[in-house]
N, C-alpha and C positions, 0 to 999 in steps of 0.2 A: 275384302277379297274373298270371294268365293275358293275352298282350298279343293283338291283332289281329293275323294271319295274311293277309303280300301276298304271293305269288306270282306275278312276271312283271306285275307291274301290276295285277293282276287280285283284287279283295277276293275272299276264303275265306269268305261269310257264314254263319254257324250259331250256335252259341251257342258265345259271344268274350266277353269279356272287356277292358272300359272301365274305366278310372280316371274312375268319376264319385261324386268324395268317398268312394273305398272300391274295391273291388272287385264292383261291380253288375255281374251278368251280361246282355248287350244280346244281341238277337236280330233277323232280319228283321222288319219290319214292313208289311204290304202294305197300300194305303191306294187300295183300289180302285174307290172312290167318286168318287176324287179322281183315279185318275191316276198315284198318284208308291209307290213304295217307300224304304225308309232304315232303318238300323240303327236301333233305340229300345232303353231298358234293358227286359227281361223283364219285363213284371207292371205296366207305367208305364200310369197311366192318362189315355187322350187324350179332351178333351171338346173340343167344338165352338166355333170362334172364329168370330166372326162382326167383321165388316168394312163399311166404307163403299166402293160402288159395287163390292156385285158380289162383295167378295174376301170369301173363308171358306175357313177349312178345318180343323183338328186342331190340337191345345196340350196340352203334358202337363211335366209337373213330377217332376223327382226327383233328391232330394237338391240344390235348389239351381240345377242344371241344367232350363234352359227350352228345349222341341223347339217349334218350329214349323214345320207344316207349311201353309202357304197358297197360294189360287190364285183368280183369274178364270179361273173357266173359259168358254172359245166362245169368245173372245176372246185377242188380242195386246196385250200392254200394252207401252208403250217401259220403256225402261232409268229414264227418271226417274219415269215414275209409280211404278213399282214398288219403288224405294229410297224412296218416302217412304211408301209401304206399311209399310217395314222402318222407318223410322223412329218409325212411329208405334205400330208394335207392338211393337218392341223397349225405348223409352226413351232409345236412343240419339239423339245429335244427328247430322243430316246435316253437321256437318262434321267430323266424325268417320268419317266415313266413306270407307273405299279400296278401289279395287280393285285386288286383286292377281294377276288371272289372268282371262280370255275364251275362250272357243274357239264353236266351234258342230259340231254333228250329232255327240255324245259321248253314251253311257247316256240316247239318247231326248232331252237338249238341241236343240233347233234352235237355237238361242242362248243363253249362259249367260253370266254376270258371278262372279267367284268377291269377296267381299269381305268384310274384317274393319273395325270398328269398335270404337275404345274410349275412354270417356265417363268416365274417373274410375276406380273400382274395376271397373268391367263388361264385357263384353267381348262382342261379338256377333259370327261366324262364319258364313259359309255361299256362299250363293249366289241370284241369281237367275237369270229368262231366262223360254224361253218350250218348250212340247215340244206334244205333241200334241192332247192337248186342250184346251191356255190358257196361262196366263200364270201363276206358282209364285216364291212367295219360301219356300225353305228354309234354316233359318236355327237355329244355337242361342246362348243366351246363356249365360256365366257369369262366375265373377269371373278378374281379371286373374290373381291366384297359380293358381287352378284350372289356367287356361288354358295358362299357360308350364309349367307342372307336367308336363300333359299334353298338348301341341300335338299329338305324332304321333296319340294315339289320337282325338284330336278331328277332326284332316284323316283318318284315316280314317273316321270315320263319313260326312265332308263325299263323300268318295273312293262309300259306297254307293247314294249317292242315285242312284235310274232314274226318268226320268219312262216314262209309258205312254200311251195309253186308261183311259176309265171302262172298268170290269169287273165293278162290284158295284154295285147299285143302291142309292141312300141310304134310308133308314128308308117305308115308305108306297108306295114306289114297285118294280118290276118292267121286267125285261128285258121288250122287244116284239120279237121277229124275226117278220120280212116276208120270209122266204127267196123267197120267188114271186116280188119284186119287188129283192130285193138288198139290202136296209139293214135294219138294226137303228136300237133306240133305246128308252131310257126313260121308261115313263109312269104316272102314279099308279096304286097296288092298284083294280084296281076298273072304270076306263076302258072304258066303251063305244066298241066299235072295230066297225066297217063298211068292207067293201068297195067301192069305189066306181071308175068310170071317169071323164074327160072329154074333152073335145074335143081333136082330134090326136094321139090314141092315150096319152095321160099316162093312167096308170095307179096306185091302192095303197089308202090307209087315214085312214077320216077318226075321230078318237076324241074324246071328248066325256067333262069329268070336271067335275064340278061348274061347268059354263061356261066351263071351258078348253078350246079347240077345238085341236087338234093336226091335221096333215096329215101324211101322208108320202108322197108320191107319184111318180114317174117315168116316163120315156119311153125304153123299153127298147130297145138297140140301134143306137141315134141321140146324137151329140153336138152339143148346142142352143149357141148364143151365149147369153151373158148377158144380151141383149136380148131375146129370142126366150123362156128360162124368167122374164124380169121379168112379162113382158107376159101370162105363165098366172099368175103370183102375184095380178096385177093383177086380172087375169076372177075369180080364186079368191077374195077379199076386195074386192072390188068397191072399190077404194082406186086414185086418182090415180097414175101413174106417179114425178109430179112430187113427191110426197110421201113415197117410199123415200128411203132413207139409207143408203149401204154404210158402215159404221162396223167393217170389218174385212175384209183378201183377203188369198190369196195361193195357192200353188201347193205340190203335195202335200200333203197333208194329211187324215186319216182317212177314205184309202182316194178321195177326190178329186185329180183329175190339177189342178185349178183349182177355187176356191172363192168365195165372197161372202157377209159375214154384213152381215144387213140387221134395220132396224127401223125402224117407221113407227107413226104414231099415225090415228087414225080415232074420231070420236065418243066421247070418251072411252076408247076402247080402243086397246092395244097390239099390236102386229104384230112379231113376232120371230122371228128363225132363218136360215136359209141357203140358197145354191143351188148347184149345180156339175157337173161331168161327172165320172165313174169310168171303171173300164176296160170297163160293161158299157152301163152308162145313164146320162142326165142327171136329176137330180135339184130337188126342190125339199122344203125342212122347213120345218114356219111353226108357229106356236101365237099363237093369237090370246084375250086377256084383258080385263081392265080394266085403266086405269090405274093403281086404289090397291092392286089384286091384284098387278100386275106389279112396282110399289114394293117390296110387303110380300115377294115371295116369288120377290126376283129371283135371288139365288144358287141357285134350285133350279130355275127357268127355264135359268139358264145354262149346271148341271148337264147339265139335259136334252140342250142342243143341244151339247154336249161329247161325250157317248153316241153321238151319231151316227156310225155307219159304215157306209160304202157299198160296194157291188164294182165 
């Protein structure tokens, strides 16, 4: 068996060679939809996981061995939301559950938790935290012999995980660059987009997809307070101040020096997305729906506002 190749700390990623029940050949996997990359075995077939509140992402199967890859994306989730993510995806019991290592700002982490669990015969592996476009449990399962059989080559796969940016749009959907205006972002195949200005020189792109209304717009040259671009969301959706909700902030962050993810509701419809300064403009992203749309079709909403990059 050909083993995994460290160098100075540093993973050798190519086609290596894992102990998963055999000698499977494991290769890069880029998972740019999502954000993250990680070794996977060659030829392993990943389908879609879907999750409560928001989390999805990639599941694949071989030989016994279970890869997850998950995440809320737009969003920060704490250290305990996100271990019961992992509990409820894995099987394992949360009290089974350790953590055996943290750090932060490592391979695109802003925060990580590294932890193993084991439930009987099973054994579950990995990591959470948080990186740039959201919040990510990567994690794999197998049985407890597998495990001790093979610890090294299994902390090295744990060792390739990078979180990133979205880079590939999911199924239906297409990159938008707005270079005139400095951001980028994801929006259905198809979206009628218009140029548009409004008041106090905001400027960019209003897009229209089956009644999904999308914005993307900025004020070139200028850095606003968070009061000052609330108060254009406000004129923009003709919505109460008093009925925003910041349900996520922080600082650097996909290409914003400062950031605020916001949602708000209005006559049955949903108000989503974010605001902030870069190093060129200040910015505002919104997508306005309905409510049983935004239910039905919120991991791809989330998507969306993960995509987002600014200058």
């Amino acid at each position: 068996m050909r083993r995994i190749l460290v160098v100075s700390g540093l993973l050798v990623a190519g086609m290596v060679g894992l102990a998963v029940g055999g000698e499977t050949e494991w290769t890069t996997y880029e998972a740019g939809a999502y954000g993250f990359s990680m070794l996977a075995p060659e030829g392993a077939s990943f389908k879609e996981k879907e999750g409560d509140g928001g989390w999805g992402g990639l599941h694949a199967v071989c030989e016994g061995v279970e890869l997850f890859g998950i995440a809320r994306l737009g969003e920060d989730a704490t250290a305990e939301d996100i271990e019961k993510v992992g509990v409820k995806m894995t099987g394992v019991g949360a009290e089974h559950w350790k953590q055996i290592d943290s750090g932060k700002d490592k391979a695109g982490w802003r925060w990580y938790r590294t932890v193993m669990a084991s439930g009987g015969a099973k054994v579950a592996f990995g990591g959470y935290g948080v990186g740039p476009a959201g919040s990510y449990l990567l994690v794999m399962t197998t049985t407890t012999e597998d495990f001790e059989a093979n610890k090294a080559d299994y902390e090295a796969w744990y060792g390739s995980v990078k979180l990133g940016p979205i880079t590939d749009a999911p199924k239906d959907w297409e990159m938008y660059k707005a270079d005139d205006y400095g951001f980028r972002m994801i929006v259905p195949k198809g979206t009628k987009v218009e140029e548009k200005e409004w008041d106090g020189g905001w400027a960019g792109m209003k897009g229209d997809s089956a009644g999904v209304v999308f914005y993307g717009i900025g004020l070139a040259d200028k850095k606003a307070s968070a009061e000052d671009i609330e108060k254009v969301g406000v004129a923009l959706t003709g919505l109460d101040a008093s009925k925003w909700k910041v349900i996520d902030k922080g600082d650097s962050r996909r290409g914003c020096a400062w950031y605020r993810v916001v949602m708000a509701e209005k006559d049955g419809n949903v108000i989503f997305g974010g605001y902030g300064v870069g190093s060129k403009s200040s910015y505002l992203m919104l997508l306005v729906t309905s409510k049983d749309d935004f239910k039905k079709h919120e991991r791809a909403y989330r998507t969306w506002y993960a995509s987002v990059t600014v200058e």
